[in-house]
C-alpha positions as CSV (number, residue, x, y, z in Angstrom):
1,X,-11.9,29.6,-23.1
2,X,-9.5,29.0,-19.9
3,X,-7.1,26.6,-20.9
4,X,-6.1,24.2,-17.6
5,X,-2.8,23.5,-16.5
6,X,-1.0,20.3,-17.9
7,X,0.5,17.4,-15.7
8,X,2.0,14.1,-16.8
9,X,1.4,11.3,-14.4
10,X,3.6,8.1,-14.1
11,X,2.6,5.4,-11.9
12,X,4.1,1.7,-11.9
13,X,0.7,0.3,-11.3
14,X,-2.7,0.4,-12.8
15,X,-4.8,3.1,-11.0
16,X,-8.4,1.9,-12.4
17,X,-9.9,0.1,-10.5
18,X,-8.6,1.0,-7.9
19,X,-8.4,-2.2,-5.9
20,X,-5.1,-3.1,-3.4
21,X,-3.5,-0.1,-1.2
22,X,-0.6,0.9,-4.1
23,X,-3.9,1.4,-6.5
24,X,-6.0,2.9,-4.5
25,X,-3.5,5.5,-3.4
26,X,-2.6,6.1,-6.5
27,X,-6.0,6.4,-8.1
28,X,-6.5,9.1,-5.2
29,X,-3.5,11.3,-6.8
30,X,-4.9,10.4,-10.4
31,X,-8.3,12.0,-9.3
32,X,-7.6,15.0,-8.1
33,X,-5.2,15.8,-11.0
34,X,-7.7,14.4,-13.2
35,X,-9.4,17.7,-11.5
36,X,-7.3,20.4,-11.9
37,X,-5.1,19.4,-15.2
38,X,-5.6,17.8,-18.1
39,X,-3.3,14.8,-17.3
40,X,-1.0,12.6,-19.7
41,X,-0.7,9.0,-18.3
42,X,2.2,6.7,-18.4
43,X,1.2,3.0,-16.8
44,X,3.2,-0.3,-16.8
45,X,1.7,-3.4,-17.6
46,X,2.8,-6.5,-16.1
47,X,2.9,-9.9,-18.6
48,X,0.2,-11.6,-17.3
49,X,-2.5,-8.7,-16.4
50,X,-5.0,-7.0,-18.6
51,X,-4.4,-3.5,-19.6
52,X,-3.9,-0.7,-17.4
53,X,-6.7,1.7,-17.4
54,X,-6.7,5.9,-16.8
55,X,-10.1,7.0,-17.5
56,X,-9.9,10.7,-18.0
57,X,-6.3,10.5,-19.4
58,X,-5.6,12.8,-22.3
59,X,-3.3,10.5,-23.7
60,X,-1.6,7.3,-22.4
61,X,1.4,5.5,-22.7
62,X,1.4,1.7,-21.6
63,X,5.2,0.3,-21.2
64,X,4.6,-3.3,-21.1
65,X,7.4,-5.1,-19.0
66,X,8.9,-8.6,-19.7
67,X,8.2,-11.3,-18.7
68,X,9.7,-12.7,-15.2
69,X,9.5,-16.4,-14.1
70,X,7.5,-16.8,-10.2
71,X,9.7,-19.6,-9.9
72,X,11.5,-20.1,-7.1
73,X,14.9,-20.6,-8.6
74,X,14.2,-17.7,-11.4
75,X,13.3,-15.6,-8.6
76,X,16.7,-16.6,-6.5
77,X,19.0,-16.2,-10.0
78,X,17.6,-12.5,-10.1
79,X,17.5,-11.3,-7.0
80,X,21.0,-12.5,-6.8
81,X,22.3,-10.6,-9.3
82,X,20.4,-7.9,-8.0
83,X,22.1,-7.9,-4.9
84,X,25.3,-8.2,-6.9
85,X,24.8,-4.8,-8.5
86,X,23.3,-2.8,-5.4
87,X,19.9,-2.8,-7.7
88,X,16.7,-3.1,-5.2
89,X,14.0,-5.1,-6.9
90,X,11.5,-2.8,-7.7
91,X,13.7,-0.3,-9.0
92,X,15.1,-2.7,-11.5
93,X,11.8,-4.4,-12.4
94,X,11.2,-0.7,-13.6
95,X,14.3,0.3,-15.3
96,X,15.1,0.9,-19.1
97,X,12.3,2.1,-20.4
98,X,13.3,5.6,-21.3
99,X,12.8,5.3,-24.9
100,X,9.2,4.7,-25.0
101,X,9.6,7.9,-22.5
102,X,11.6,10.0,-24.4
103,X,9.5,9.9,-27.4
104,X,6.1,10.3,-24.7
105,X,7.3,13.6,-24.1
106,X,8.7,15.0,-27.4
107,X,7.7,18.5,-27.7
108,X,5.1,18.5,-24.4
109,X,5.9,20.7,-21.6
110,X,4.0,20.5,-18.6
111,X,2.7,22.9,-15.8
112,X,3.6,19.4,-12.9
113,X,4.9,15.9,-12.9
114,X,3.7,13.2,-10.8
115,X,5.7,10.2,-10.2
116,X,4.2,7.2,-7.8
117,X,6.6,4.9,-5.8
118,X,10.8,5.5,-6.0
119,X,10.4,2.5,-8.2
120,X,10.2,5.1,-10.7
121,X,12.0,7.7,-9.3
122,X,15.0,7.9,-11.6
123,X,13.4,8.9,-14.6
124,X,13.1,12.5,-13.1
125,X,16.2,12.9,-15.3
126,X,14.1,12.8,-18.4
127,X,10.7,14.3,-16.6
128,X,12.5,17.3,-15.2
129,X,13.0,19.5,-18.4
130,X,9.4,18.6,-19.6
131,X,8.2,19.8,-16.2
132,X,7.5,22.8,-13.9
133,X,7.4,21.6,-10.6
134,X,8.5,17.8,-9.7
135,X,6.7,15.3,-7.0
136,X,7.3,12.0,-5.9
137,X,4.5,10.3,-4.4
138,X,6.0,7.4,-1.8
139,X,4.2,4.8,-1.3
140,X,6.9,3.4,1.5
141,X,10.2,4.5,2.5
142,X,11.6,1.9,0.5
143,X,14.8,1.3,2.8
144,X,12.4,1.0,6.0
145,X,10.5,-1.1,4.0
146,X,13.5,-3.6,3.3
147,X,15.1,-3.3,6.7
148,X,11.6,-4.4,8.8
149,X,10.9,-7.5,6.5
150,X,14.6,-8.3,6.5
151,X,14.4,-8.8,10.6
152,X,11.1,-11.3,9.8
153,X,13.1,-13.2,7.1
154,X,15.4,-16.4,7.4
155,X,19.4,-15.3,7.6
156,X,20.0,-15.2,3.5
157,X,16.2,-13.3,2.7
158,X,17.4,-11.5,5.6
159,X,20.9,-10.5,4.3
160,X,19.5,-9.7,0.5
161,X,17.4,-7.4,2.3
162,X,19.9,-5.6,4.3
163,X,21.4,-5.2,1.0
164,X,19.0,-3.4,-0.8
165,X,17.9,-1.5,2.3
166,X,21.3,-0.1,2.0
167,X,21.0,0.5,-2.0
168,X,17.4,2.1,-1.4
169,X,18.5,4.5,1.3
170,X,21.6,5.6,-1.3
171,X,19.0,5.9,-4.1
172,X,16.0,8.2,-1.6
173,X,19.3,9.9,-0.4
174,X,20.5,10.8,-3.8
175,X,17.0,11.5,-5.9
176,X,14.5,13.0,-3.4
177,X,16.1,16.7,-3.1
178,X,15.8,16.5,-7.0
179,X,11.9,16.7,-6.8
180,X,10.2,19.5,-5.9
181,X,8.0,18.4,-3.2
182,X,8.2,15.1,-2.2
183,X,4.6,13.3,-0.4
184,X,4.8,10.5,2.5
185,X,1.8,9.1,4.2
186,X,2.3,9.6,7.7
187,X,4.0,11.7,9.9
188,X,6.7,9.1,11.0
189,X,7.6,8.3,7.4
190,X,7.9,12.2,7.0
191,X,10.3,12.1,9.7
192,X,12.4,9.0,8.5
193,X,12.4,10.6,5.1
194,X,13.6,13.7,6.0
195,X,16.3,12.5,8.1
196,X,17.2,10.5,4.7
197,X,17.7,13.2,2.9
198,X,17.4,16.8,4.9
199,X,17.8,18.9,2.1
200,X,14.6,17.2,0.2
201,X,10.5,19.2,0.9
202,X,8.8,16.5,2.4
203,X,5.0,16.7,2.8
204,X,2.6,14.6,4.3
205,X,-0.2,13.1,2.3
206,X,-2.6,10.1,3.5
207,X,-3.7,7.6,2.3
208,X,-7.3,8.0,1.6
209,X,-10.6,6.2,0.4
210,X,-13.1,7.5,-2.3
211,X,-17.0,7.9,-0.3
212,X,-18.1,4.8,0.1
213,X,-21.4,4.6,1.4
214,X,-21.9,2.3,4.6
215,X,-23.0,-1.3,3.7
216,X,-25.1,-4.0,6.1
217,X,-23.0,-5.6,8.8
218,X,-23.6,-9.6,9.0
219,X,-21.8,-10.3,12.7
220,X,-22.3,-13.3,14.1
221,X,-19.5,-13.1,16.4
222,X,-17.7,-15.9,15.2
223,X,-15.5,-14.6,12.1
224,X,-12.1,-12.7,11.4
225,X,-10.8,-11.1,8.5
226,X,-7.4,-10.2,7.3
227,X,-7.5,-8.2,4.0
228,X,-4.5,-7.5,1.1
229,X,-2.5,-8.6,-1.9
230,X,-1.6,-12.2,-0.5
231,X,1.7,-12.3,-2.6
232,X,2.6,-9.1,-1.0
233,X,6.0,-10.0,1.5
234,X,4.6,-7.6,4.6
235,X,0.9,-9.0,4.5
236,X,2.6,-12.8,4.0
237,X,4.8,-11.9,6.6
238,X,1.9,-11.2,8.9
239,X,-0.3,-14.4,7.8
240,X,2.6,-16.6,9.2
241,X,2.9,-14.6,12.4
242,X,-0.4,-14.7,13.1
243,X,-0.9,-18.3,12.4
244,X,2.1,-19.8,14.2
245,X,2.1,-17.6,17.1
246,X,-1.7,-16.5,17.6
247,X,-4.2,-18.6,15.8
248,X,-3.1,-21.9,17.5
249,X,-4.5,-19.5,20.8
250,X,-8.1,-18.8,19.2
251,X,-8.9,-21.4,16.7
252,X,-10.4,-24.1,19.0
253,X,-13.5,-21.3,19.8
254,X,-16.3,-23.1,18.9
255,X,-17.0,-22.0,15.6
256,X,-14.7,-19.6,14.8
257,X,-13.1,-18.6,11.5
258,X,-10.6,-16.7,10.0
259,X,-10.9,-15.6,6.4
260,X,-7.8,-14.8,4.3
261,X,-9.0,-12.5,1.4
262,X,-7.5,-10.8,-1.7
263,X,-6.1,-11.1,-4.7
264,X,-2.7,-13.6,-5.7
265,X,-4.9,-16.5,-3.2
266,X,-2.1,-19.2,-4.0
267,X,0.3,-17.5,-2.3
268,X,-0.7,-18.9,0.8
269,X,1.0,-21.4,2.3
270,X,-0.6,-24.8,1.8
271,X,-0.5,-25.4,5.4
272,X,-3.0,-23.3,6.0
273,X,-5.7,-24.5,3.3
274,X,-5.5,-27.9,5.8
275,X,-7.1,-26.1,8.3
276,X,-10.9,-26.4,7.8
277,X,-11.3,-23.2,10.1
278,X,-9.2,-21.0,7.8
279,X,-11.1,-19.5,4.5
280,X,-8.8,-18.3,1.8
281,X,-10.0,-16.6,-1.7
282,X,-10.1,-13.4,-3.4
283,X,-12.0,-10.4,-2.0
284,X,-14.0,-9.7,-4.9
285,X,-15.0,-6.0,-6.8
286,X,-16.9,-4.5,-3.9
287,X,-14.3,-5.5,-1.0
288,X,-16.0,-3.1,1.5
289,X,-19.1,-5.6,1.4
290,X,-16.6,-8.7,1.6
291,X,-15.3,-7.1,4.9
292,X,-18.9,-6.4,5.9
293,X,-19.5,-9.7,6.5
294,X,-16.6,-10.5,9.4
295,X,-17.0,-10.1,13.1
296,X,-13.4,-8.5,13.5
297,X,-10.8,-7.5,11.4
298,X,-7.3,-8.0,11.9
299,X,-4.2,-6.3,10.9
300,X,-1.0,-8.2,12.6
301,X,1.8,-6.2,10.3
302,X,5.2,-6.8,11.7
303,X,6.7,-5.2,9.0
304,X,6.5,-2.8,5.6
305,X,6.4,0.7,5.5
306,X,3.7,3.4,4.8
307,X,-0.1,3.2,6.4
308,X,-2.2,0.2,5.8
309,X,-4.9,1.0,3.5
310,X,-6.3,-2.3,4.4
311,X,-7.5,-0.8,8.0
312,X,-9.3,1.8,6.2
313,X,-11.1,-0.4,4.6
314,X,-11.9,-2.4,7.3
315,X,-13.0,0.7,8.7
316,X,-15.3,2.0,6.0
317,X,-17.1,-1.7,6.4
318,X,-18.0,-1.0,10.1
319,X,-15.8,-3.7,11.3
320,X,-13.8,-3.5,14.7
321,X,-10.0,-3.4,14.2
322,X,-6.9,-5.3,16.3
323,X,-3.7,-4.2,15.2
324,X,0.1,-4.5,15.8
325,X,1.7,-0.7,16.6
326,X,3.1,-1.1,13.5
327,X,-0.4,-2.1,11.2
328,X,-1.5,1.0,13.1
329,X,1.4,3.5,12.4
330,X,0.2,6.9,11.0
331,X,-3.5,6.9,11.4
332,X,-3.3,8.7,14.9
333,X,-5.7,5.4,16.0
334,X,-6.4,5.6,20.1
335,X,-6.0,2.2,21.4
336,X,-9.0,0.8,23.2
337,X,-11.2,3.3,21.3
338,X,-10.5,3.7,17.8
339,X,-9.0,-0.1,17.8
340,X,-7.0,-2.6,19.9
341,X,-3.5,-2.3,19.4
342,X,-1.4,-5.6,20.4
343,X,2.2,-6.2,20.0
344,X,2.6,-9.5,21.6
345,X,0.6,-12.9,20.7
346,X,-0.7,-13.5,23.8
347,X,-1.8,-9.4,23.8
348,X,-3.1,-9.7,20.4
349,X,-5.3,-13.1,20.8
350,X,-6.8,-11.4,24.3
351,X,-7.6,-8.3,22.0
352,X,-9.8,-10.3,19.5
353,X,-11.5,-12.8,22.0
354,X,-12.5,-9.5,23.6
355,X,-14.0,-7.9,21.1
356,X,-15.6,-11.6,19.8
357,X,-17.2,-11.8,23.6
358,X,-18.8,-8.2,23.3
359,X,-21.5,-7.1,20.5
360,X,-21.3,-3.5,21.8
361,X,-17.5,-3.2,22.5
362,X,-17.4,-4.7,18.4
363,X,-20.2,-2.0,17.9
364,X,-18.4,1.0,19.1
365,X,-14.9,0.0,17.6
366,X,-16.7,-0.2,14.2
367,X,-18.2,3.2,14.7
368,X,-15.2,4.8,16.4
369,X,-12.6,3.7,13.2
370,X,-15.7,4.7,10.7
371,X,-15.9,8.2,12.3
372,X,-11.9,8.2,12.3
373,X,-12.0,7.4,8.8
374,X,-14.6,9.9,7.7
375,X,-12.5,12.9,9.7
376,X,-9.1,12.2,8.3
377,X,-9.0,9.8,5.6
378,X,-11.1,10.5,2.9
379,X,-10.5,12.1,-0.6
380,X,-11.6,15.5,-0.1
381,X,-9.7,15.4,3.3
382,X,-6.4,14.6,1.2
383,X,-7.0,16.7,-1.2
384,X,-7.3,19.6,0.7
385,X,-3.7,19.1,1.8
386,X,-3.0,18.8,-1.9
387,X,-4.4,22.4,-2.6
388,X,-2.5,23.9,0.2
389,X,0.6,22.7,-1.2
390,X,-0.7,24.4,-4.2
391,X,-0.5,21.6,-6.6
């Protein structure tokens, strides 16, 4: 009997289910490992969630991380500190636990190690002599990422940000040569992480859906649909840009309504749950069925980093897409036929009234981003690019 290849996988989030872009993405990795290697697991668990779950795992590790106030003032007393020690949020959420790791990994050697997000990056130190060949799976480029929400913040959000925009670009400048091959989702983050850190393999791999198998479209014409982990600062970022400077242009359409959907609901503003036109609650298990049931989907990102998992699954539902250039950064989308691209509000609120005025124009969006999707963005289209990197 062939004995396969061993791999330890570390990820900062739960990959199963698979629900929210970070999961999902992760969960994509997990599954094609999960296919070539018997894979060890090591998942975080956050205070208030249920377990994390890796089906398949040989063995798993689950490092359960304090508790941290949502507060507002708990929040400010940390992230000020933070900023006093150059420490980027994520990076320090995640920190410490090399104990727990340490003893994970007494006596196993393995063939590859996986790491998701830099969040976790610095424990390569103790991965590296349990492992053959090194990857770092990013998510974002976590300074981009810090720099484009800083310039949608007020002037003290804004200047935390710069800070550890400065203290993430150190950190991806000092650990990414250190892994072996390190994965990006898009060609533009390939670029910006290369230019990061030139000495570092960079490779490009997608974000990508499981199959999921076309569900019944219920357009009326009179419904959008913006998708995503509502306490997420890029996807909050883009609720309040859409709502100050292009809902007010749409929302007296007789009829119309917008639907804010996904999980951490009470993250949006309260100023919004006054509007009886605006529809706010979680997307539920099946979220391609969810997004089935809009007119037009809607991706106004005006910052973040990575590509937006959310437009693939507005994609896989059918649904007709308008997006900023940045919501649509990576997935080689042609504007006008793949999806309407808008940077502007005027731009973007002309965008969805024309696709809410047209059944076919809606029709042949849905089927152009579907197709798109298919080509591109599916698991065994990722994986493929996995094998050739012969991982």
């Amino acid at each position: 009997m062939t004995t396969r290849p061993a791999a330890i996988f570390l990820s900062p989030e739960s990959p199963h289910p698979p629900i929210g872009g970070g999961p999902l993405r992760s969960a994509s990795v997990l599954h094609y490992l999960l296919s070539q290697y018997e894979v060890d697991a090591v998942l975080f668990r956050q205070p208030d969630g249920p377990p994390p779950q890796c089906p398949g795992a040989a063995r798993t590790l689950t490092i359960s991380l304090p508790y941290h106030s949502r507060r507002p003032l708990a929040r400010l007393w940390r992230n000020a500190s933070r900023v006093l020690r150059g420490a980027p949020p994520l990076i320090d959420r995640f920190a410490g636990f090399e104990a727990p790791l340490k003893d994970f990994l007494a006596g196993r050697r393995y063939d590859l190690g996986v790491v998701e997000h830099l969040w976790l990056a610095p424990y390569c130190e103790i991965l590296r002599p349990a492992c053959g060949r090194m990857v770092l799976d990013l998510h974002n480029i976590e300074s981009e990422w810090h720099r484009l929400c800083a310039a949608a913040e007020h002037p003290i959000a804004a200047a935390a940000m710069h800070c550890f925009a400065r203290a993430s670009r150190r950190i991806e400048t000092r650990l990414l040569p250190r892994f072996d091959v390190v994965l990006t989702t898009s060609e533009e983050d390939a670029s910006r992480a290369s230019a990061i850190a030139p000495q570092a393999v960079i490779a490009v791999f997608p974000n990508v859906l499981p199959p999921v198998e076309p569900r019944p479209r219920v357009d009326d014409g009179r419904s959008l649909v913006f998708p995503g982990n509502l306490e997420y600062l890029p996807n909050r970022q883009a609720i309040r840009w859409f709502h100050t400077q292009v809902w007010p242009r749409l929302r007296n359409r007789h009829g119309l309504v917008w639907r804010i959907l996904g999980c951490h609901p009470e993250a949006v503003p309260a100023s919004l749950r006054k509007d009886p036109s605006i529809e706010i609650g979680p997307l539920g298990d099946d979220s391609i069925s969810r997004l089935a049931e809009a007119s037009v989907g809607i991706a106004p990102l005006i910052s973040g980093s990575g590509t937006r998992l959310k437009v693939l699954e507005m994609w896989a539902a059918g649904l007709p897409v308008v997006s900023t250039s940045l919501g649509a950064e990576g997935l080689g989308a042609v504007d006008g036929f793949h999806m309407a691209i808008a940077d502007t509000p005027q731009g973007f609120a002309a965008a969805v009234v024309k696709l809410l005025e047209s059944p076919e124009r809606r029709r042949q969006f849905g089927e152009a981003g579907r197709a798109l999707l298919r080509a591109r963005f599916t698991w065994d289209a990722g994986w493929e690019r996995l094998r050739r990197l012969g991982l």
